[in-house]
N, C-alpha and C positions, 0 to 999 in steps of 0.2 A: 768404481764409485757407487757405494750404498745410496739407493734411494728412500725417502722417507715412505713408508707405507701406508696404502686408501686406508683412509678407518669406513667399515661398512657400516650403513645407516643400519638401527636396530630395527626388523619388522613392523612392531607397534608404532615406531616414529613416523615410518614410512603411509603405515594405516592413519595415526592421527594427522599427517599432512593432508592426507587423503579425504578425510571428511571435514576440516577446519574448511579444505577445500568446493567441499559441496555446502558448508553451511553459510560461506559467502556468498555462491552464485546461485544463492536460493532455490537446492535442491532440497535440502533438508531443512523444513521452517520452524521458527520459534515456537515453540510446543506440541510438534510435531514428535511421534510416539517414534522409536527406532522400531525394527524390524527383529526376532529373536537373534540371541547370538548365534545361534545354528543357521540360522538363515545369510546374516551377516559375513561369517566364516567361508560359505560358501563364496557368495558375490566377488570378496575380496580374493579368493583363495590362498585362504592363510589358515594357522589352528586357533580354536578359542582360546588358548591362553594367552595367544598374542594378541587377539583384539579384544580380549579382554582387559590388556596392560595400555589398549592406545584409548580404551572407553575410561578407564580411572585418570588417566590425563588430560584428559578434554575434561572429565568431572572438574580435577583440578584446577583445573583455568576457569570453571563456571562458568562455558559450552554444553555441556551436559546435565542434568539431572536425573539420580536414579531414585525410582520409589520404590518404600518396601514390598515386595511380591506385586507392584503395579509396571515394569517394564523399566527402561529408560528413555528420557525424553530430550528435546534440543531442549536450552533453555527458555523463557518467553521472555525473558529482560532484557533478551539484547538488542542493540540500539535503544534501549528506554532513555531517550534524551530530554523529555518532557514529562517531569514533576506532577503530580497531582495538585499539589497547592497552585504552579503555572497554568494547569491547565483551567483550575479555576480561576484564576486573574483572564485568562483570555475570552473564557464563558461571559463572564461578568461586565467586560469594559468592550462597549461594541465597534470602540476603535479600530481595536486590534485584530478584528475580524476583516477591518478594510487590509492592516498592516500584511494577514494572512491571504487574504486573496493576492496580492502582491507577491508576496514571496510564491507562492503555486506557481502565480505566471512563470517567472523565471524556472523554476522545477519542471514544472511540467512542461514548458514548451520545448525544454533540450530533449525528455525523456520523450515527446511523442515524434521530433526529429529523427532521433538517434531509434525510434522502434521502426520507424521505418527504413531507416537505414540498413539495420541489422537483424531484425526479426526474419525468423525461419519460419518453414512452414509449421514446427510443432507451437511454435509462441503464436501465430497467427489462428490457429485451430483453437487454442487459450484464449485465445482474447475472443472471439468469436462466440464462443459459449460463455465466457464472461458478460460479452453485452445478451446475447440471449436470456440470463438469468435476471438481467438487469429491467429486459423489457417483456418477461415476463410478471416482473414484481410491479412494474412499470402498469401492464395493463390491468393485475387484479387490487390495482390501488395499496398493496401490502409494503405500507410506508417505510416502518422500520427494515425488514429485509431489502425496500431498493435502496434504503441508505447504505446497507451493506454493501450492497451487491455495486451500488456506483464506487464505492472506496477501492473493491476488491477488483473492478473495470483497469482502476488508475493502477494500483498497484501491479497489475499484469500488464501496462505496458511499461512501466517500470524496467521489471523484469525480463521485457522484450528489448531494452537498451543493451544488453549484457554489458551493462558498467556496474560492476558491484556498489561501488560508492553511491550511485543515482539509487539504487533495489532498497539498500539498508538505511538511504537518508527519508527514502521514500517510506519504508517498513518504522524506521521509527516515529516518524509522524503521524502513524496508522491510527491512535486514539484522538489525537488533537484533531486529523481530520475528518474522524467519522464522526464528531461533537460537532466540526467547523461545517461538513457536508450537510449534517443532520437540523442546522439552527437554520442552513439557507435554503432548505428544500421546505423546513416548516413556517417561514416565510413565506415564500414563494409559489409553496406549491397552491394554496386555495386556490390559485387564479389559472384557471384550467390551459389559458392558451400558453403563459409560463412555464408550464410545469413539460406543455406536449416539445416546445421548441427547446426547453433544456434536454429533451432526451435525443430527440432529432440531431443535435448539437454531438451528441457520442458517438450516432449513427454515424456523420461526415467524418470525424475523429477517427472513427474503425475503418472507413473502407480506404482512407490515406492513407493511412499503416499498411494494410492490407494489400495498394497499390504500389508500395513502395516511393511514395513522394513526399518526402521530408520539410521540405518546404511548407508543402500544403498540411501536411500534419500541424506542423507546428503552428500555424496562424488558425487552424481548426481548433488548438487548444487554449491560444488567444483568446479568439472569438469567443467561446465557450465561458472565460471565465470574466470577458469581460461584459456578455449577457447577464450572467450569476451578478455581476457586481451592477451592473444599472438597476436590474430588478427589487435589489434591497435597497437602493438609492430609493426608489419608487415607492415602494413600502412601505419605508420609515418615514417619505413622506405624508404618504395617505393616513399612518397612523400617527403623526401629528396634527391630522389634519380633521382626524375623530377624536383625539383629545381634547381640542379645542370646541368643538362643538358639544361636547360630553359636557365640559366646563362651560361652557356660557347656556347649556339646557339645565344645569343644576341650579346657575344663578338666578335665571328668570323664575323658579318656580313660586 
């Protein structure tokens, strides 16, 4: 009895699984430069013309990006699930900023579960210099870079879940949140004792993770965002509450 015969996977398929592979479990990040192909050839141990045949297939599928004489790059649009025109509807309507703290909670309280679940010690060493960078920006007051630096916080422990889906729902949110992080930190922050117990607030977030208690993780990031949300409740009181006296010091004049 004739058996039907393996058909063998071709090298480059084998190479293109291979890195679709590292570009989901956020090895290889969206605009992130590759390495030369000489370099590449080696790691995989394969010849360049075959990964050069798995790098024109990822191009195809629009994973990759090659520039002319500038390298090849991952692509940056992936996950871009939010619109420029949404994202100004969400700027604009301050609703929806309550609607987004909402949706965080649920996101982020699995993702800082699930990092202390599963974070190793190289995601924990990650994260550690993450908030390091965070409260370094933190202490020379370097507004816009700790906006960064708190998104790039959340995003590594994202990345600490090892759930791809949490990493890339998280990655695609990456501009709505740095706008979302950035509108409640410029609220919030004039008021020095808000600004010290939001950062405090990461610090318990990190050493949960870091302790492996998931539990507590997760009510760390609770807590955290349900501070972020009293404080603009407060806020948006008090600047109602210097509009009106703006307006009745204009009318007396």
């Amino acid at each position: 009895m004739a058996y039907p015969s393996v058909k063998q996977s071709k090298i480059s398929d084998v190479i293109m699984l291979k890195m679709e592979e590292m570009i989901l479990e956020g090895t290889l990040l969206p605009g992130q430069k590759l390495p030369p192909e000489r370099e590449l050839a080696v790691q995989f141990e394969v010849s360049r013309p075959s990964l050069r045949e798995a790098v024109q297939k990822l191009a195809a599928k629009g994973l990759l990006i090659s520039r002319q004489g500038g390298g090849t790059y991952v692509s940056e649009n992936l996950g871009g699930t939010f619109s420029d025109p949404l994202l100004e509807l969400f700027r604009n309507h301050p609703e929806a900023q309550y609607d987004l703290l909402e949706f965080r909670h649920a996101l982020e309280g699995v993702s800082a579960y699930y990092a202390a679940v599963r974070s190793t010690a190289a995601d924990k060493k990650i994260l550690r210099e993450r908030y390091e960078d965070l409260q370094r920006y933190h202490e020379q007051k370097a507004f816009d870079k700790e906006v960064s630096a708190d998104v790039e916080f959340h995003l590594a422990i994202a990345a600490a879940t090892h759930n791809m889906v949490l990493l890339h729902m998280m990655r695609a949110l990456f501009n709505l949140m740095k706008q979302h992080i950035g509108d409640n930190l410029r609220n919030v922050y004039p008021k020095a004792n808000w600004r010290s117990s939001i950062h405090h607030q990461h610090g318990v977030l990190l050493e949960a993770i870091e302790m492996g208690d998931p539990e507590r993780a997760r009510q760390a990031a609770h807590d955290h965002l349900v501070y972020v949300e009293e404080a603009l409740l407060e806020q948006g009181k008090e600047n109602t509450r210097l509009e009106r006296a703006l307006r009745r010091a204009h009318l007396h004049r």
